[in-house]
C-alpha positions as a Markdown table, in Angstrom:
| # | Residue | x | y | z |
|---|---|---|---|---|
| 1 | Unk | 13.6 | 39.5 | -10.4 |
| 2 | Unk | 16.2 | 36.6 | -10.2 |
| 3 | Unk | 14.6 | 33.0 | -10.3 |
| 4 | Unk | 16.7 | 30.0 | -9.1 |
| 5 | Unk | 15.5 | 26.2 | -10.2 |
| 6 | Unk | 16.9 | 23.4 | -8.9 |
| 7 | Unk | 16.4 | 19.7 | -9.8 |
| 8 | Unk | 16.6 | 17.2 | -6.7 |
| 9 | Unk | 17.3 | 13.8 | -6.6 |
| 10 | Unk | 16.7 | 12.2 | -3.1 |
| 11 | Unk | 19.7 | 10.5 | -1.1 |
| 12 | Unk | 19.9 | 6.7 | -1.8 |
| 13 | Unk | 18.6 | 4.0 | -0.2 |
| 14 | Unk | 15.3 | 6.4 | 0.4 |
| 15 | Unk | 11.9 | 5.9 | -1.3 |
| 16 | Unk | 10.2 | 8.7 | -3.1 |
| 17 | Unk | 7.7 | 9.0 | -0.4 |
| 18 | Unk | 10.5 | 9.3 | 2.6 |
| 19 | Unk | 12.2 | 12.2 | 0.7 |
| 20 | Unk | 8.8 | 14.1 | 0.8 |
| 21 | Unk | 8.1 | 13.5 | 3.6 |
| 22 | Unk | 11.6 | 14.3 | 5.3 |
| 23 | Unk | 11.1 | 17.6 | 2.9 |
| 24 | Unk | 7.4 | 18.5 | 4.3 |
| 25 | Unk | 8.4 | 17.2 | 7.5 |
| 26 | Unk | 11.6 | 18.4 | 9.0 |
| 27 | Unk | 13.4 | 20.2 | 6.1 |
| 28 | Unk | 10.8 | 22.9 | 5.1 |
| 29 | Unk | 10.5 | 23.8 | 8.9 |
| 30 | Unk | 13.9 | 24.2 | 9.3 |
| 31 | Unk | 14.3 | 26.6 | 5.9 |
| 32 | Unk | 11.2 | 28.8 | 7.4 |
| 33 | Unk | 12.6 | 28.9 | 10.7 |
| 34 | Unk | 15.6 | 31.1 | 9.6 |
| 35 | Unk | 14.5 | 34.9 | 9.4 |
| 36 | Unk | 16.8 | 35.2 | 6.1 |
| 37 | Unk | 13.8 | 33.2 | 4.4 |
| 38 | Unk | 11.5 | 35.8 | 4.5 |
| 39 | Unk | 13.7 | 38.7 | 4.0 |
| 40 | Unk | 15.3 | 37.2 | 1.1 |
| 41 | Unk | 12.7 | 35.2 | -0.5 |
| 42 | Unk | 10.2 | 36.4 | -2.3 |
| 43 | Unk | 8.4 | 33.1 | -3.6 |
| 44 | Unk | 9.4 | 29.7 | -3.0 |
| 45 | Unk | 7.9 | 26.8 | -4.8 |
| 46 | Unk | 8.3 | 22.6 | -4.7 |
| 47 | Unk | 7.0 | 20.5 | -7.5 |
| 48 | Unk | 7.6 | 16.8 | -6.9 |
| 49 | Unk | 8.0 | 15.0 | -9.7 |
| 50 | Unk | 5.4 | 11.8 | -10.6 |
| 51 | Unk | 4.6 | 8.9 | -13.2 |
| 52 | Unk | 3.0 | 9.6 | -15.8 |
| 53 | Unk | 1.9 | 7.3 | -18.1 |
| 54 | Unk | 3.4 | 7.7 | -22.0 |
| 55 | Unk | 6.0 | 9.8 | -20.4 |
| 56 | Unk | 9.8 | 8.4 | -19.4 |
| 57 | Unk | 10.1 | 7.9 | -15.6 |
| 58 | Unk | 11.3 | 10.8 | -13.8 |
| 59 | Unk | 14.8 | 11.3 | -13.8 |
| 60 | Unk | 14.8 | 13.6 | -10.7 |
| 61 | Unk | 12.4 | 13.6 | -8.0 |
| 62 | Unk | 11.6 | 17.1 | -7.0 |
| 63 | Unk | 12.0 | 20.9 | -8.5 |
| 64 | Unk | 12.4 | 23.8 | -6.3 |
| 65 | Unk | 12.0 | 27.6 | -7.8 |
| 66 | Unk | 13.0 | 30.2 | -5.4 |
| 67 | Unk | 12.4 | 34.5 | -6.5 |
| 68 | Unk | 14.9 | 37.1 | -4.9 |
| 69 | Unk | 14.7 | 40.5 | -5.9 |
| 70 | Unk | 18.1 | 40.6 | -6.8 |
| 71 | Unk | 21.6 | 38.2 | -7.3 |
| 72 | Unk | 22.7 | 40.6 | -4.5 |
| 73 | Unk | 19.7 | 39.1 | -2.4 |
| 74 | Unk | 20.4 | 35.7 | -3.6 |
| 75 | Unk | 24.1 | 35.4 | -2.6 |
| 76 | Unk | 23.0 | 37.1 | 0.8 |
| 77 | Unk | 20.7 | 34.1 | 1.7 |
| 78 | Unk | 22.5 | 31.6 | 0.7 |
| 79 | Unk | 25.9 | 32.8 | 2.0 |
| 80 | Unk | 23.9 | 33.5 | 5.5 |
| 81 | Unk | 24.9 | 32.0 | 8.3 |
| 82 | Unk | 21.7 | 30.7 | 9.6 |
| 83 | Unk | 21.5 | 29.3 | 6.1 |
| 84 | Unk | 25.5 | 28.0 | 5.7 |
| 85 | Unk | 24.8 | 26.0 | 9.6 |
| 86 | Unk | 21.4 | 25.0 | 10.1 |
| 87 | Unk | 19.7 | 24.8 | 6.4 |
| 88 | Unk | 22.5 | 23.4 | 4.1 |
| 89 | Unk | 23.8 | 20.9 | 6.4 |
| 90 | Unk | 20.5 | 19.2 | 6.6 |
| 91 | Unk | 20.6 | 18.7 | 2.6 |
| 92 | Unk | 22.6 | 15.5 | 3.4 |
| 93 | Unk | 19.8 | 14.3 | 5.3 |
| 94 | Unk | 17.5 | 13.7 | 2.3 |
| 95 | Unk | 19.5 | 14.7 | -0.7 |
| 96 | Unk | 22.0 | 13.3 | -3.3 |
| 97 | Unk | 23.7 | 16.7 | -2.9 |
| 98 | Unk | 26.2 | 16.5 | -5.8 |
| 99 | Unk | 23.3 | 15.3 | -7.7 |
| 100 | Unk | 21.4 | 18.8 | -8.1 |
| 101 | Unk | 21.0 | 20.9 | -11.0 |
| 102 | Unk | 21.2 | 24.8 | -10.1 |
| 103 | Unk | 20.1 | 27.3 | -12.8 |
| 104 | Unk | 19.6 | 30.9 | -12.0 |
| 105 | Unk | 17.6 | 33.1 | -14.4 |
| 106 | Unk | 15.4 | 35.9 | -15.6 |
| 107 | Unk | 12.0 | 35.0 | -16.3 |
| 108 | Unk | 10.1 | 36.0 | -18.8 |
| 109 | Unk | 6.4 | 35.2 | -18.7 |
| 110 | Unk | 5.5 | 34.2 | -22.4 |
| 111 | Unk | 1.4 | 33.2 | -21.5 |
């Protein structure tokens, strides 16, 4: 199983509370609406970061973790068409695009 993270920071001039919402709102919608979502996807999570106190203040403002079976699945969502002209050119929308932090790995559950 192949496990991309990527760290968001939203577009400026919007509040924390506009990019999640824009996220909830219009983007997710959008991303489920494409049938490539669930063929490809097999787990799709959203952590948005918060304050917490005796920690530094977030650097980015939200995490996504998508599963694919395979880097063969991966490229085959993201290279989609549905997902190359409806789903990436929203990004702009709510996102500091050049911003983001892309990782793909292998998990490994340690607990």
């Amino acid at each position: 199983m192949i496990k991309l993270a990527i760290l968001l920071k939203r577009r400026e001039g919007m509040t924390h509370q506009e990019f999640l919402n824009y996220r909830r709102d219009i983007h997710l919608p959008l991303l489920l609406s494409i049938p490539e979502t669930k063929q490809y996807v097999r787990k799709f999570i959203f952590s948005a970061s918060i304050q917490a106190p005796g920690y530094p203040d977030p650097i980015y403002d939200a995490m996504v973790e998508a599963w694919f079976d395979s880097l063969e699945d991966l490229n085959a969502f993201f290279l989609s068409d549905n997902f190359v002209n409806k789903v990436d050119p929203d990004h702009v929308h709510f996102l500091d695009v050049p911003a983001a932090v892309r990782l793909i790995t292998e998990e490994s559950v340690v607990i």
